[in-house]
C-alpha positions as CSV (number, residue, x, y, z in Angstrom):
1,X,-9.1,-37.8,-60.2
2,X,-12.0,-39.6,-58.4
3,X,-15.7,-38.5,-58.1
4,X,-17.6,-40.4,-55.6
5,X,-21.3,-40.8,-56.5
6,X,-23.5,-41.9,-54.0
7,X,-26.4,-44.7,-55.2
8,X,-27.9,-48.3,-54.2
9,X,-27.6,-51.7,-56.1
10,X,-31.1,-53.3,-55.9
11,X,-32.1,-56.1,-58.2
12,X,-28.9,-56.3,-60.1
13,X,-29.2,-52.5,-61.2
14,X,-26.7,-49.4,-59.7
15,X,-29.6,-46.6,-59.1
16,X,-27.6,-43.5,-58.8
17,X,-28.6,-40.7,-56.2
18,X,-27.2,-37.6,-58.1
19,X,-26.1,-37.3,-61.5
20,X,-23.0,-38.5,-62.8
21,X,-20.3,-36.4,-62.9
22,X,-19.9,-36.9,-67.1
23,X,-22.2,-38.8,-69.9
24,X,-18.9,-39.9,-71.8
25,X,-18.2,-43.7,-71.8
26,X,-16.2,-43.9,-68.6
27,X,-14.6,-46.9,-66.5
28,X,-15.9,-46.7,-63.1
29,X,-15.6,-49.2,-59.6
30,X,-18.5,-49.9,-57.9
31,X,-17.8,-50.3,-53.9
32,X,-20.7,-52.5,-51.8
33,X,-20.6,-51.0,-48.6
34,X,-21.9,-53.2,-46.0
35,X,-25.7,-51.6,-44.7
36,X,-25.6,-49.1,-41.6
37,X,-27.2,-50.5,-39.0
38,X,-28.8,-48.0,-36.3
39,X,-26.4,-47.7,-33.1
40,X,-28.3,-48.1,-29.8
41,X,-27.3,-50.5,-27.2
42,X,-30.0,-53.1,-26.2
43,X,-31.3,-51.2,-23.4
44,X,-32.1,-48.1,-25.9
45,X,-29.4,-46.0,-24.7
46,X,-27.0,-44.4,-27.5
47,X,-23.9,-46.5,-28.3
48,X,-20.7,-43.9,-27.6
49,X,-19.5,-42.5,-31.1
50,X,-22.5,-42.6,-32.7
51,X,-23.6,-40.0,-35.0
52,X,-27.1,-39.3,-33.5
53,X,-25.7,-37.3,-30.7
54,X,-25.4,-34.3,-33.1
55,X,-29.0,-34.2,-33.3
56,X,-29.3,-33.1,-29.3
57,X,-27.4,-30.0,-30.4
58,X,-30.2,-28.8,-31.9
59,X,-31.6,-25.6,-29.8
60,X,-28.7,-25.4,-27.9
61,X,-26.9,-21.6,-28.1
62,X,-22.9,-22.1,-27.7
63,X,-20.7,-18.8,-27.8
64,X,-17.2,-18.9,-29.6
65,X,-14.5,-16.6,-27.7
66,X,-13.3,-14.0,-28.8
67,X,-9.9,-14.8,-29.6
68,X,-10.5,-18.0,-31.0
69,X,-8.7,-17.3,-34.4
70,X,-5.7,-15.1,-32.5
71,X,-2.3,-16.6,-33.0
72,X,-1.2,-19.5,-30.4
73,X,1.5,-18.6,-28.0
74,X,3.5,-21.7,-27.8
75,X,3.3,-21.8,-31.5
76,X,5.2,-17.7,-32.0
77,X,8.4,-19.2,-32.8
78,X,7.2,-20.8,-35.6
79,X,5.4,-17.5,-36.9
């Protein structure tokens, strides 16, 4: 089983974020994931599929019906 471990590689060195999962002797890979860079077009305007948008959904009230977790019809057959 894996255990992901987030951290940063600066000046030859793996700084880890959290602890590691164990303080055995342990093989581990190392992945270099290329940096995130901030997604807005060139005129300022968000890039579609970016992850900022979930920050406009702050303040906003949404309502959840009713019957949301109520079996599907078209799926009875296979109930």
């Amino acid at each position: 089983m894996y255990t992901a471990v987030k951290g940063t590689f600066e000046n030859g060195k793996v700084i880890l974020e959290e602890p590691a999962p164990t303080s055995e002797r342990t093989k581990v890979v190392v992945m270099f994931l290329p940096e995130e860079k901030e997604n807005i077009s060139f005129n300022g305007i968000r890039q579609m599929g970016s992850l900022k948008r979930l920050g406009e959904a702050i303040g906003k009230t949404y309502s959840i019906p009713d019957d949301f977790n109520d079996p599907i019809d078209d799926l009875k057959d296979y109930m």
